[in-house]
matplotlib code that plots the C-alpha trace (Angstrom):
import matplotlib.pyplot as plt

x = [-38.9, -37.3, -33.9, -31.2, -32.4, -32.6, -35.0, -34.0, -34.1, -34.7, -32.2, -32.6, -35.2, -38.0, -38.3, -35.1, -37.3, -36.1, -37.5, -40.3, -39.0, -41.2, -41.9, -38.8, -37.3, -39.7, -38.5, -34.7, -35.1, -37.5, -34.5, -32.0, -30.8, -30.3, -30.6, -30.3, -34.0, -33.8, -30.3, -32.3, -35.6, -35.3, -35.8, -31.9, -30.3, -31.1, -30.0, -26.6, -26.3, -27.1, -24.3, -21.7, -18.2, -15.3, -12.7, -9.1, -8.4, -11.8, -11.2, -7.7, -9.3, -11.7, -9.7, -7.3, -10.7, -11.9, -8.0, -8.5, -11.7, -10.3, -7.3, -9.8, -11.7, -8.8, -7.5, -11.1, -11.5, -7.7, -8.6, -12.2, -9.8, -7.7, -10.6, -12.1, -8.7, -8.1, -11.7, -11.1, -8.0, -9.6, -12.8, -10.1, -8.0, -11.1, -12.9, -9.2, -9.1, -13.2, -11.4, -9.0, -11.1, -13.8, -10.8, -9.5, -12.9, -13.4, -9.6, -10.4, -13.9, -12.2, -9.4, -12.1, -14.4, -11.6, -10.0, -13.1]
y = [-29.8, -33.1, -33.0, -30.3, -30.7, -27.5, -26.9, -27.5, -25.0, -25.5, -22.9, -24.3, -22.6, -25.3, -23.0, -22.7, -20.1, -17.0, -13.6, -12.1, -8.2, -5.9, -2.5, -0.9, -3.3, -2.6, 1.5, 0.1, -1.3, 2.0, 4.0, 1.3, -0.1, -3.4, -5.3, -9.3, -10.0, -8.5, -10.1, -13.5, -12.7, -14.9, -12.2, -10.8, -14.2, -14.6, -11.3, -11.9, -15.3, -13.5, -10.8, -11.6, -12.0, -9.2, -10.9, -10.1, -6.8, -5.3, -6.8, -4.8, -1.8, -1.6, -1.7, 1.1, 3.0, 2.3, 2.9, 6.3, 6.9, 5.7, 8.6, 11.2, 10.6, 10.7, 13.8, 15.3, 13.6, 15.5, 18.5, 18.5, 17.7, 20.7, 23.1, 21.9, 22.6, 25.9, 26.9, 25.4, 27.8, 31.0, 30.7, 30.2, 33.6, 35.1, 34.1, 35.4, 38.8, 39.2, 38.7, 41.1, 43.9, 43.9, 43.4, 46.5, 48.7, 48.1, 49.5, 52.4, 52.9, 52.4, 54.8, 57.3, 57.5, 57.6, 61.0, 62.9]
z = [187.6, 189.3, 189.9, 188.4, 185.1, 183.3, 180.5, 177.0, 174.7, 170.6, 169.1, 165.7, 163.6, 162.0, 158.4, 156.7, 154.3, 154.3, 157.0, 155.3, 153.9, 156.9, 155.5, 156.9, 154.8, 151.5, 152.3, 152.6, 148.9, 147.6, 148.4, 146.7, 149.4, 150.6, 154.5, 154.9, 154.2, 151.0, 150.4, 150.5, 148.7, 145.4, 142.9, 144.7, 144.6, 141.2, 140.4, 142.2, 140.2, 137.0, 137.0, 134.9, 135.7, 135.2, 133.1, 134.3, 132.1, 133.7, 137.0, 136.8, 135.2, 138.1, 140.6, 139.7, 139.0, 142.6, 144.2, 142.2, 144.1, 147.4, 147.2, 145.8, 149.0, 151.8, 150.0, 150.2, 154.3, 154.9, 153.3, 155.5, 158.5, 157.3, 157.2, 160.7, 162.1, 161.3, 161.8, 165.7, 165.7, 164.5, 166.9, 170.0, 168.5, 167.7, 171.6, 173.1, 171.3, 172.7, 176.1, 175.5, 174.3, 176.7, 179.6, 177.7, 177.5, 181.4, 181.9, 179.8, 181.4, 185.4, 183.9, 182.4, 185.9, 188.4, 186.5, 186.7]

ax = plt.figure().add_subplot(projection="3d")
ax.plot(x, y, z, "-o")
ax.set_aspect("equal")
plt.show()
């Protein structure tokens, strides 16, 4: 190259069509699913444009649905927490009093052989 100049570079795509779905993508939407090549197939924009509009009432009614759902979850995530928590607690009393026995046992047993 002559000079400094540095090569230019074409970052802007020719096709403004959309990424052909591969099949990971095909297996993505079997299982009801969705990724950005799907999300810009026709047959999904026209679905999006298609869905009709919640009016207020139903937008209002949803929500208070979905904030239900929300609070039913984090009581279910804290009560999983909960559970993890005390499980953690009774392995480490349960791995302590293992400890303790078998530290008792070879007491017993170096008490036992040294009085014969």
């Amino acid at each position: 190259m002559p000079g400094n100049q540095r090569p230019s570079i074409n970052l802007i795509l020719n096709d403004d069509t959309p990424a052909k779905p591969t099949p990971l993508d095909a297996a993505i939407a079997g299982c009801g699913g969705s990724s950005a090549k799907i999300d810009t197939m026709p047959w999904r924009l026209q679905l999006q444009k298609d869905m009709s509009i919640l009016s207020l009432p139903e937008a209002i009614a949803q929500n208070g649905r979905l904030r239900e759902e929300l609070a039913f979850e984090q009581r279910k995530s804290a009560a999983g927490a909960y559970l993890a928590d005390e499980i953690k607690r009774v392995a480490e009393s349960l791995r302590q009093a293992l400890v303790d026995f078998h530290n008792l046992a070879a007491a017993l047993d170096n008490w036992n052989n040294g009085s014969k």
